[in-house]
N, C-alpha and C positions, 0 to 999 in steps of 0.2 A: 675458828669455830663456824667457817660460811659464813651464808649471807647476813645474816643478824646476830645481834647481840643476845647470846642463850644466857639463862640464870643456870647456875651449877647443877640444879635438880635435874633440870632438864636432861632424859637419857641418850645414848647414842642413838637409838633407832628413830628417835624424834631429831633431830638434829641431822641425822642422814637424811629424811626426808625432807627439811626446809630448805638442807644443800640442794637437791635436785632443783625443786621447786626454785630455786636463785638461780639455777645456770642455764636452764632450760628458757626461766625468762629474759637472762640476759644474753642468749647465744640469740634468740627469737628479736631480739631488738637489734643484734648485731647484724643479722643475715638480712633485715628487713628496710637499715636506715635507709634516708637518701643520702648519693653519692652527692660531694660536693666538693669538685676539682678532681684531679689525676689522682690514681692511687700510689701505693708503693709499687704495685707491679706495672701500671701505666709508668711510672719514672726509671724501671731498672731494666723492666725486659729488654728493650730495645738497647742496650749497651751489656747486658751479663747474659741474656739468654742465645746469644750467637755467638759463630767460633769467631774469634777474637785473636791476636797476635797479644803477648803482654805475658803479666803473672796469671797462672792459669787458676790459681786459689782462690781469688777475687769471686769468679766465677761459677768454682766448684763449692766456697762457701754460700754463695747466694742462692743455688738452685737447692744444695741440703738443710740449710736451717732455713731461711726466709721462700723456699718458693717449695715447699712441699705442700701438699693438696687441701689438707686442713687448715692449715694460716692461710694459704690463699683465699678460701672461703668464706672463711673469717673476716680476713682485710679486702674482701673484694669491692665493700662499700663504704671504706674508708678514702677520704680524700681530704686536700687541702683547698681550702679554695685557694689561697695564694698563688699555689702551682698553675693556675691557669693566666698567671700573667708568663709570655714565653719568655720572657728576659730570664724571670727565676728558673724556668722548670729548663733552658738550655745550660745557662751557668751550674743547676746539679749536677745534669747528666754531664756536663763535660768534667767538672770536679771526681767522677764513677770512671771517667775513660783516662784522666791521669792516673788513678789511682790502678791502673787495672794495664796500663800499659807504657808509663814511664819507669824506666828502670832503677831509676832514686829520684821519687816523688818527693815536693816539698809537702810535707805532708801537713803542715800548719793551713797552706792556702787552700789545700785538697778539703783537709776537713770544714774551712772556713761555713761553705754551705749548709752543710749537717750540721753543723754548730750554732747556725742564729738560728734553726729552724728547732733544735733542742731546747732553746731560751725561750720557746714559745709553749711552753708546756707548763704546769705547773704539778709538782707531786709533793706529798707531806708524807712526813713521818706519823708515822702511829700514834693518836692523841688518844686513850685510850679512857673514859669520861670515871668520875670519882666510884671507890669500891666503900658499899655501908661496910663499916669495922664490925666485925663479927670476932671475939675474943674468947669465945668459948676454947676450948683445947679438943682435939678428936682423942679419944681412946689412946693411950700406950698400945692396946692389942690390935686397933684399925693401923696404928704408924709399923708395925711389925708386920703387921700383914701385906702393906703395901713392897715394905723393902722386899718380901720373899718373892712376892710376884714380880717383880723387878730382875731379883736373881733368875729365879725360874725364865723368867724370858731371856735375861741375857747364857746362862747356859744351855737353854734350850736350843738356840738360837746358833752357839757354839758348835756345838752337838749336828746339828741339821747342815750348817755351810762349811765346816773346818774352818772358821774365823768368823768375825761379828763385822759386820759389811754395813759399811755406812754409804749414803745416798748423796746426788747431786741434783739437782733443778732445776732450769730457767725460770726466769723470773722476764718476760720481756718489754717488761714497761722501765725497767729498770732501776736503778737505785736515787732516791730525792737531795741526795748532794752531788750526780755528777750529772753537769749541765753542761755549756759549751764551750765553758775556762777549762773545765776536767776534759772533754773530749780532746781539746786540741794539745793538752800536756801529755795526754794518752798516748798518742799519735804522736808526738814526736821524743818522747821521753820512754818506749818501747821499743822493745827493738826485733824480736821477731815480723817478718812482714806477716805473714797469718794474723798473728796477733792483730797489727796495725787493720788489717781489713775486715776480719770478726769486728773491731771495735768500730768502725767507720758501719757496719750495715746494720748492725743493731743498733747502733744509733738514731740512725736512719727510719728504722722501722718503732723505735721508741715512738717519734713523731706519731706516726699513723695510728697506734694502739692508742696512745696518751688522750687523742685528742678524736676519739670516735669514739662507739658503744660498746667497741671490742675490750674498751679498757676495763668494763666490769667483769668481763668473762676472763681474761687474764691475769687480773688483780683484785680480786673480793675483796671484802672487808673482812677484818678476824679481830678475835677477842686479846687484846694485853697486847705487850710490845714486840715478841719474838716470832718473827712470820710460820703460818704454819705449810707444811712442803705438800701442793695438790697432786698427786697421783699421775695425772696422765705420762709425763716423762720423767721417767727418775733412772739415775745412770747409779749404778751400783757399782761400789769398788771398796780397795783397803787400803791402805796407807797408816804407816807409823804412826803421822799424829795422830790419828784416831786411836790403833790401839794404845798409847800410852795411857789416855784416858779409861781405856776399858780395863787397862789394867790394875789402875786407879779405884776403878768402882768396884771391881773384882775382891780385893785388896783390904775394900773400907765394908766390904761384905762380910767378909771372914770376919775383920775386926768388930764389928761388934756382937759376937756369940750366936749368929740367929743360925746359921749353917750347919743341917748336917755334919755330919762324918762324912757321907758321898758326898753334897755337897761342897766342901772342905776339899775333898781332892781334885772333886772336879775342876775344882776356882783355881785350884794351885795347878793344874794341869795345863789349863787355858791362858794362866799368867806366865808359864814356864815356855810354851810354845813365841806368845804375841812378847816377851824380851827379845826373842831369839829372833824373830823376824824384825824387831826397831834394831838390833845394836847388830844384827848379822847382815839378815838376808838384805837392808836398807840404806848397808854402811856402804859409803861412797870417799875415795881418798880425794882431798880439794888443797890449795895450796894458802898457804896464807898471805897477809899483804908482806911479811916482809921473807917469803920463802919457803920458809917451815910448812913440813907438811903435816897435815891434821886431817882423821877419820870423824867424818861429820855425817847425818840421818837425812838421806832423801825424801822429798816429797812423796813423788810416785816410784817404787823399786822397779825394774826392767820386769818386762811380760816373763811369764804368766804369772806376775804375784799381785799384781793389782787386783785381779780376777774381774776385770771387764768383761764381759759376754764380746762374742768375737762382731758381730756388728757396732756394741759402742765401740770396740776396739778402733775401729776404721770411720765412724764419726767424729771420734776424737782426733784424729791425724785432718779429719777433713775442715774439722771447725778450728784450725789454727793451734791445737794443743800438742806438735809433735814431740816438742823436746822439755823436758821437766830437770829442772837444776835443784838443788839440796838447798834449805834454807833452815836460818837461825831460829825458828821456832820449833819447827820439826825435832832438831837436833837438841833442843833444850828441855821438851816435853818428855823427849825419849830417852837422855840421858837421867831424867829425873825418875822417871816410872820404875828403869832400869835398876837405880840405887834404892828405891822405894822395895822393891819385890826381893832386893838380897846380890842383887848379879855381882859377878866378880871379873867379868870380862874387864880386859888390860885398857877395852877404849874409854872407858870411866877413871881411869887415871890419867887423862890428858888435860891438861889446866886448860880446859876452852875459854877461858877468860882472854890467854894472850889469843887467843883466834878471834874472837868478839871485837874484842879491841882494837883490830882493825878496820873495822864494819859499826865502828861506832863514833858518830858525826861530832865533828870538830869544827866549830863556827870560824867559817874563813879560811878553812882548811882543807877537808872534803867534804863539804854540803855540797858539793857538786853530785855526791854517791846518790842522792836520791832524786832519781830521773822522773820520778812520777810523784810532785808532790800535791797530788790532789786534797791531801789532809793540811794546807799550810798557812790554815791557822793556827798549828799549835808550835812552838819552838820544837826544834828537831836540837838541837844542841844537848848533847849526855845519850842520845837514843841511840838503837843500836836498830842496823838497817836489815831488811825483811830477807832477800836471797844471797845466794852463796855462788860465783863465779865457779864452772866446774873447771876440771883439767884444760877444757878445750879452749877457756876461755868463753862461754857461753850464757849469754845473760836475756831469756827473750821477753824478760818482763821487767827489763831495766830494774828500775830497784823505788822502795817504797820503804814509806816507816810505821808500826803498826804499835802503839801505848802497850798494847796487850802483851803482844811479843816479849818486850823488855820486861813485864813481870816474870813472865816464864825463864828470862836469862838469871834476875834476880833468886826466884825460887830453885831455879837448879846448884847456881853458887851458893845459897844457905846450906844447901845437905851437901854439897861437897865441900863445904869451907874449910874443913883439916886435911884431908885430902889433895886438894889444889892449892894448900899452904897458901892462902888467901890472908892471912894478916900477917903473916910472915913475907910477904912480897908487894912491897909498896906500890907497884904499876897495878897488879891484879885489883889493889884496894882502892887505888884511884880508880880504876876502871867502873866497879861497885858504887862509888859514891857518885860519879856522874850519872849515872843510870837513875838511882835516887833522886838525883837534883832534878834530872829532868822528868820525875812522876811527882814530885813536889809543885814543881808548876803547872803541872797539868791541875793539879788539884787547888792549888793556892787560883788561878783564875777560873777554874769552875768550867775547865773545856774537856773534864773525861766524862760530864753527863750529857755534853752534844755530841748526837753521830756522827755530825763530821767530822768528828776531830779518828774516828778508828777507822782502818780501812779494811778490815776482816773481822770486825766483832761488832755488838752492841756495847750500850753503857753498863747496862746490867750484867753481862758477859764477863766485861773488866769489872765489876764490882767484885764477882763470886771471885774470880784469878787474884785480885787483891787479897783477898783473905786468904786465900790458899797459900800466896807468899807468906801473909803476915803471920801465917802458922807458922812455916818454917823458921820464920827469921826467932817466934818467940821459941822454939826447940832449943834452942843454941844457949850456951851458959849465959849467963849476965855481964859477962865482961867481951864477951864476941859481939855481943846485941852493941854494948855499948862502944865499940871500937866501929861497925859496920855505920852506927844509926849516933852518933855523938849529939848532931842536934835534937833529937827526940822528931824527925822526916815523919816516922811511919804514924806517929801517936797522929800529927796534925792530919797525916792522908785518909787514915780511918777514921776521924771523924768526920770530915768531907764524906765520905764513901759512905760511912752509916748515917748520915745525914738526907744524901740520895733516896737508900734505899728504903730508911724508913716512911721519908717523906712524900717523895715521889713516886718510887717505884711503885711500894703498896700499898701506897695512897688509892690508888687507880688499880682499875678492873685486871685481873693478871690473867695469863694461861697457864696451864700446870710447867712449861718451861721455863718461865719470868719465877714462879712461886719457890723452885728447884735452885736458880741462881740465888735469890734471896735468901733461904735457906743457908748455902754453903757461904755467902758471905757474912749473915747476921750469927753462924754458929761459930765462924773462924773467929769474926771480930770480936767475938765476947758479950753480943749484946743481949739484954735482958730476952731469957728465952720465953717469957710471957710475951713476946714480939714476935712470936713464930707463930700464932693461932691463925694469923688470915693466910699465910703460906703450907702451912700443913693443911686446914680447911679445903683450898682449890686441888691439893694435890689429891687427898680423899674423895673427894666431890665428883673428880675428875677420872679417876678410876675406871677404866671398861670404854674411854673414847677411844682407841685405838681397835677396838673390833677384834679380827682377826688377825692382824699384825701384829698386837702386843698391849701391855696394859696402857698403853697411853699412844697419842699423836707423833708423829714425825713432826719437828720446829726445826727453825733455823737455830743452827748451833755456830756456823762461821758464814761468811760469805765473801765471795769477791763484786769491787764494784766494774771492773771491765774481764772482757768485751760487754758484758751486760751485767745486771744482778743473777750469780748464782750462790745458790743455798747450799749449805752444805749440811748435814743431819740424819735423820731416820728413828726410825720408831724404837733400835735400840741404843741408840742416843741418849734420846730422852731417859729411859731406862733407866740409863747408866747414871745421869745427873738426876734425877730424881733418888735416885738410891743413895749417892753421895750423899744427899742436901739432907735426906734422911736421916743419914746415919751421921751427919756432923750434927743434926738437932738433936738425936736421940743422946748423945754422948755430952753435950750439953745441958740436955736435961737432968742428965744424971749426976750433973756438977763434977763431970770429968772432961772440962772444955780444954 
């Protein structure tokens, strides 16, 4: 919401102008400190900005994201004082010249210096201060109203691009759980070199924003927990997982009666297209661990389907992002959307359970699959691991484990469970109950409400994806619940989880994307829809923040924490989850939960 804490009355044009009024003062403090010590461009030029023998990336990643003319300007009076002892500021620069010209860098020693200089920073998570309970209910006719302008934007939107384009961000201060244990797991538990050297100079440069005036002009403060995405760089593109979602929201449009007849075909038109591009245009053949081959859902599909504009096209290659491998979320979200919309395509009869199963961690066994465990405090044991080695054998983001992920494996096995002859095959049903076992712990110690414990979501994130399994799972006859779920797992996780959210989550001041997830998990989980007043409240309230973009802000809907924090969302994002959270409250309210 910018620079201060708005009350919901507050309209967008009053709120635009206290943004300016925030950036203006704090760009004015930035351009104006005193320098005290070397900057980031006094530590690097002198080793990236000449021609150099070595990996030429290093190089070409420092001059395009860290030395373009606005961050420089910005960081131009940012300094360390440490740095003016020469002992530290040679051991950097020379940690910048192995990295930049040894041909297999240790890259633990490499990163060591950006790593204590990380430690030296302090950032917090979103503490977002108590919300007054406001229990009145909005209108039936204001929650109707909302969902249609929701649609209207997301087919509008349809209509205007040939797809519904979601957004990317930098975030350059970075994410507040990776310090310089995470740096150096990054760096050696990754494996593209791109990679490795994006991660080494945003690092780097975290230091300098963290700990100057640049940090306010970089990192505002905003309302509720879910970051919202600032305008100046936003990389627009498409990818599967996204639309499975929009397909979703498309889907839960129709379903509850508010749609046209135009409408209606529209939705079915746009959901008929974004199938065809998850299970077609995005399908990629991968092998499994023990041979067999399996049709799994790419991240990014080959150009031109991303629809990168032709300049991100070639910042993308330059900031380390050349090669994009297929992973177990993608391919779960999209085989799920797929069965949700009707498809009949033949790749929805492939039991991806025995493909999971081999991507899913066995204590003492292959815990070794996740090379980047920056999330580990939480047992990885039952979890099922985030990418998917392609043909080539190519893995440049090593491998990670994400709570979220394995609902998404869970919710796709519910609605294929006769299909994939899942209790009829005792490996698939052990596969299903570790998965359980280890979202049981996560909840039984109380580690899916810290962010640390996710590496691509929030808590509130996985609270709404929780319900959305625990929908599916209660779809299923009573003797499938009871064969999948024997100890009563999900009964104990959704009291945890509605416990969270009633407690904490909207306890505290929300944004209309915090009020959105809340929504689809308190209407999944069955909870008293007299508990929906303060969530439905910020989303009406909220109405018309979006401007010209759409009824509502661009949040963070996913993010990665290396090379840096990026956001991942957009304004039809939001849309799309507010419309969900809607249409799971209204359908509740109606005593058809």
């Amino acid at each position: 919401m910018g620079a201060c804490r708005l009350a919901p009355q507050q309209g967008p044009a009053i709120r635009y102008f206290m943004n300016i009024q925030y950036f203006a003062g704090a760009a004015c403090r930035a351009l104006t400190a005193r320098k005290d010590g070397p900057s980031l461009y006094d530590v690097c030029d002198p080793v990236l900005s000449v021609t150099a023998s070595g990996d030429p990336h290093l190089a070409k990643f420092y001059k395009t994201a860290l030395g373009n003319p606005a961050l420089r300007l910005l960081l131009r009076r940012a300094g360390l004082p440490e740095l003016r002892d020469e002992g530290k500021l040679a051991r950097l620069r020379e940690a910048l010249v192995r990295a930049r010209d040894e041909a297999e860098p240790d890259w633990a020693a490499v990163g060591q210096p950006v790593a204590d200089l990380v430690d030296s920073i302090a950032l917090d998570h979103p503490k977002p201060p108590p919300a007054t309970f406001n229990g009145s209910m909005p209108q039936q006719s204001q929650i109707d109203s909302v969902i249609r302008d929701c649609a209207q934007h997301l087919l509008g939107s349809y209509r205007k691009n040939g797809f519904l384009p979601t957004y990317a961000a930098f975030n350059l201060i970075g994410d507040p759980d990776f310090r310089g244990r995470e740096l150096t797991m990054a760096l050696t538990g990754l494996n593209a070199r791109g990679y490795k050297n994006s991660s080494l100079l945003f690092n780097l440069a975290r230091v300098f924003i963290a700990r100057s005036p640049a940090r306010a002009v970089v990192n505002p403060p905003w309302t509720g927990i879910a970051e919202p995405m600032w305008e100046p760089v936003q990389i627009r593109h498409r990818s599967a997982y996204y639309d499975a979602f929009f397909i979703e929201a498309l889907l839960s449009y129709v379903e509850t009666g508010l749609a046209s007849p135009a409408d209606k075909n529209a939705a079915e038109r746009a959901v008929a297209d974004m199938v065809d591009f998850c299970v077609n245009i995005s399908r990629e053949e991968v092998e499994g661990i023990d041979g067999a081959r399996f049709n799994v859902i790419t991240a990014l599909a080959p150009a031109p389907h991303p629809r990168f504009s032709r300049f991100f096209a070639q910042i993308k290659q330059d900031l380390g992002f050349g090669v994009y491998v297929p992973d177990c979320d993608t391919t779960a979200c999209s085989i799920s959307a797929a069965t949700q919309a009707g498809c009949t395509d033949p790749i929805l009869d492939q039991p991806l359970l025995d493909f999971y199963a081999g991507y899913q961690v066995r204590a003492g066994v292959n815990e070794p699959r996740v090379t980047v465990p920056i999330n580990d405090n939480i047992d990885y044991e039952g979890g099922v691991a985030t990418w998917i080695d392609n043909l080539k054998g190519e893995r440049p983001y090593g491998n990670d484990l994400d709570p979220t992920l394995n609902l998404d494996v869970l919710e796709v096995s519910f609605r294929n469970l006769a299909r994939w002859k899942i209790l009829e095959t005792p490996a698939r049903l052990a596969t299903v109950h570790r998965i359980i076992g280890f979202q049981k712990r996560l909840a039984a110690s109380g580690a899916f409400a810290n962010p640390r414990s996710h590496i691509y979501y929030l808590p509130e994130l996985y609270s709404a994806y929780f319900g959305r399994c625990y929908a599916a799972l209660l779809a299923l006859p009573l003797a499938a619940q009871a064969a999948i779920d024997p100890d009563g797992d999900f009964a104990f996780i959704r009291h945890r989880v509605l416990s969270y959210v009633q407690g904490e989550l909207m306890a505290a001041e929300m944004n209309v994307f915090d009020a959105a997830l809340a929504l689809i998990a308190l209407g999944h989980l069955g909870a008293d829809p007299r508990a929906f007043a303060p969530a439905l409240n910020v989303i009406v309230a909220s109405l018309g923040e979006g401007g010209r973009r759409g009824p509502f802000r661009a949040y963070e809907w996913n993010k990665m924490k290396t090379p840096t924090r990026i956001l991942v969302g957009g304004p039809e994002v939001t849309s799309a989850f507010v419309l969900m959270g809607l249409a799971v409250a209204k359908r509740a309210m109606a005593g058809r939960g």
